[in-house]
C-alpha positions in Angstrom: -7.9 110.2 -19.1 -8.1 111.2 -22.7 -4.8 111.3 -24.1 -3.6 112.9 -27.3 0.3 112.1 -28.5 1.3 113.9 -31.6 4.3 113.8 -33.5 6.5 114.7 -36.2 8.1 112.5 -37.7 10.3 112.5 -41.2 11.7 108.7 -41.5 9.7 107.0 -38.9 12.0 106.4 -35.8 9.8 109.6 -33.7 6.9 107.7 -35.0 8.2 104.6 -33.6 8.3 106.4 -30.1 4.6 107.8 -30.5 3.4 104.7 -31.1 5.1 103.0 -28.3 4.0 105.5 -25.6 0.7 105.9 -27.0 0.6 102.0 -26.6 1.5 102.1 -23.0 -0.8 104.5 -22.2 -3.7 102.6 -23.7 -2.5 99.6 -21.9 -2.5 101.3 -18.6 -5.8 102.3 -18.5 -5.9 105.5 -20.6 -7.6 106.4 -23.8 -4.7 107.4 -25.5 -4.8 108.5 -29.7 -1.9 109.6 -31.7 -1.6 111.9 -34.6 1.0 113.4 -36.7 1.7 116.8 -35.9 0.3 118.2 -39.7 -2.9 116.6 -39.2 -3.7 117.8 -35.6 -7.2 119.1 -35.7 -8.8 120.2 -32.7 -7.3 119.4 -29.5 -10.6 120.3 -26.9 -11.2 116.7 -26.4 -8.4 115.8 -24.5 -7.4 116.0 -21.0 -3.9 115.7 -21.3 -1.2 115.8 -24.2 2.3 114.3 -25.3 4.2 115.9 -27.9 7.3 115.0 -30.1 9.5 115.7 -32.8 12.7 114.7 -34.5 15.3 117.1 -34.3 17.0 118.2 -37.3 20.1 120.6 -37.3 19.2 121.5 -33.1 15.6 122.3 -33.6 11.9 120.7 -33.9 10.2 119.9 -37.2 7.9 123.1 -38.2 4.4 121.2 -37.6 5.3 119.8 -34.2 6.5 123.5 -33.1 3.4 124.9 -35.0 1.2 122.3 -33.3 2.5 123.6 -29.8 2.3 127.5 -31.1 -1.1 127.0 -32.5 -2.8 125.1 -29.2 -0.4 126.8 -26.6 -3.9 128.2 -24.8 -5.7 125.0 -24.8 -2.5 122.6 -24.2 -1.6 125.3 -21.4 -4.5 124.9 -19.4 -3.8 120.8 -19.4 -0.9 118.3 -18.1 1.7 118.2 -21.5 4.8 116.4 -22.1 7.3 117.0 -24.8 9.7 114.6 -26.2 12.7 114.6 -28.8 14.3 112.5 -30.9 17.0 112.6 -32.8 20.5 111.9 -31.5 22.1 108.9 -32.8 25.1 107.1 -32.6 27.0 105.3 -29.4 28.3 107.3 -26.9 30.4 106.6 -23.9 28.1 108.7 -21.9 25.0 109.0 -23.5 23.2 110.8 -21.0 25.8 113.7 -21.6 25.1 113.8 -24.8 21.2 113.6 -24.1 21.7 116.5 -22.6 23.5 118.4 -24.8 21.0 117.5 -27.7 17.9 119.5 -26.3 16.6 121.6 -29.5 16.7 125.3 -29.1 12.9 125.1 -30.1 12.1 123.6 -25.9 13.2 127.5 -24.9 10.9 129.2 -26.8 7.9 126.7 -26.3 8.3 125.5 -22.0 6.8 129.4 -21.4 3.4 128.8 -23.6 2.4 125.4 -22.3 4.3 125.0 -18.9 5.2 120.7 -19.5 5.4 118.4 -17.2 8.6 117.5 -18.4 11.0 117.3 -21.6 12.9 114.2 -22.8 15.2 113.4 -25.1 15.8 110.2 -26.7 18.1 108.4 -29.3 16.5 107.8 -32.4 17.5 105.6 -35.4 19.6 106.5 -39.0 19.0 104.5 -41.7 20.6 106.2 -45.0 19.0 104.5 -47.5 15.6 106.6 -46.4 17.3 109.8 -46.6 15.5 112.4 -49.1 18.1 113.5 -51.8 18.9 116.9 -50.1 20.0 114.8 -46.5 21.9 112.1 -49.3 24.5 115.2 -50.2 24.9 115.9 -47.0 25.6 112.4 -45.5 27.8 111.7 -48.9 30.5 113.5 -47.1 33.2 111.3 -45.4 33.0 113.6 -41.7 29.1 112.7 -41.9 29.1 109.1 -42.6 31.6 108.9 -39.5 28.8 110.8 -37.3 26.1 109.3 -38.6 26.2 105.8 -38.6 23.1 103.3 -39.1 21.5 101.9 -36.5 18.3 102.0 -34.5 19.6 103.7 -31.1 15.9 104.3 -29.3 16.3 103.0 -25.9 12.8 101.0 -25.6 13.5 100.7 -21.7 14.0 104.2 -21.3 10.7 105.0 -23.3 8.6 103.0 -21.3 9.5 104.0 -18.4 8.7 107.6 -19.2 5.6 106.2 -20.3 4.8 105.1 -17.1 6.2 108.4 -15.5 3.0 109.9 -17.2 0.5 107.4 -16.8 1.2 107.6 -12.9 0.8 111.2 -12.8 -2.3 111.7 -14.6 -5.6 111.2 -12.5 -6.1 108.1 -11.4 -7.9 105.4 -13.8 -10.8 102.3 -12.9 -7.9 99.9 -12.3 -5.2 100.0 -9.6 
């Protein structure tokens, strides 16, 4: 199957997570391509699709939610899977706060492209890549105790959701 994983990614770590499943599906038989979400052209070529974002303040970035809007009748007609990134930080039950981190933005687009499935999954700080605007905010003392550096993406997790969708797309040449 012809797989298209698109992203948006602001600092890397979502990109991180594209790469990784896009990896596994290529190594599983598929022909899988990634993209960042702003340079998405046409999407007809593909039998099946994988899309993420990080999450900033509870929702998508605009071009992964525009991506979705823009392709809802093609990516509707096709097997889709969405992803999320973006909750950091250890947590004595993280899959709790998995949970609780779905973006508002997974609402609004489940009903135009009917996925599969939605995931969520830790993603990494680093505040020395912040922009200057996200600097400001993480100068504050209650921030820098939320947000604490670290890569948090759960590489285990990830490829076993990666296999999740390699095993229910159409069978491929090798068993």
């Amino acid at each position: 199957m012809r797989v298209l994983v698109v992203y948006a990614s602001r600092y890397g770590a979502t990109r991180g997570i594209a790469e990784r499943i896009t990896g596994a599906l290529n190594e599983r038989g598929h022909q899988a391509a990634m993209v960042a979400a702003g340079n998405a052209g046409s999407v007809g070529d593909y039998d099946a699709f994988v899309v993420g974002s990080a999450v900033f303040i509870g929702r998508w970035m605009k071009e992964a939610s525009e991506f979705v809007r823009r392709n809802s009748a093609a990516l509707a007609d096709k097997p889709v899977w969405l992803f999320s990134s973006g909750p950091i930080g250890q947590t004595t039950d993280e899959e709790k706060a998995l949970e609780a981190s779905v973006p508002k933005d997974i609402a609004e687009l489940e009903p135009l492209v009917h996925p599969r499935g939605h995931r969520v999954f830790f993603g990494a700080f680093d505040h020395t890549r912040l922009d200057l605007g996200h600097k400001l905010v993480f100068a504050m003392p209650a921030m820098k105790r939320l947000m604490v550096d670290g890569d948090y993406r759960d590489w285990n997790a990830i490829d076993a959701w990666a296999d999740e969708i390699s095993n229910a797309l159409a069978p491929v040449g090798v068993i």
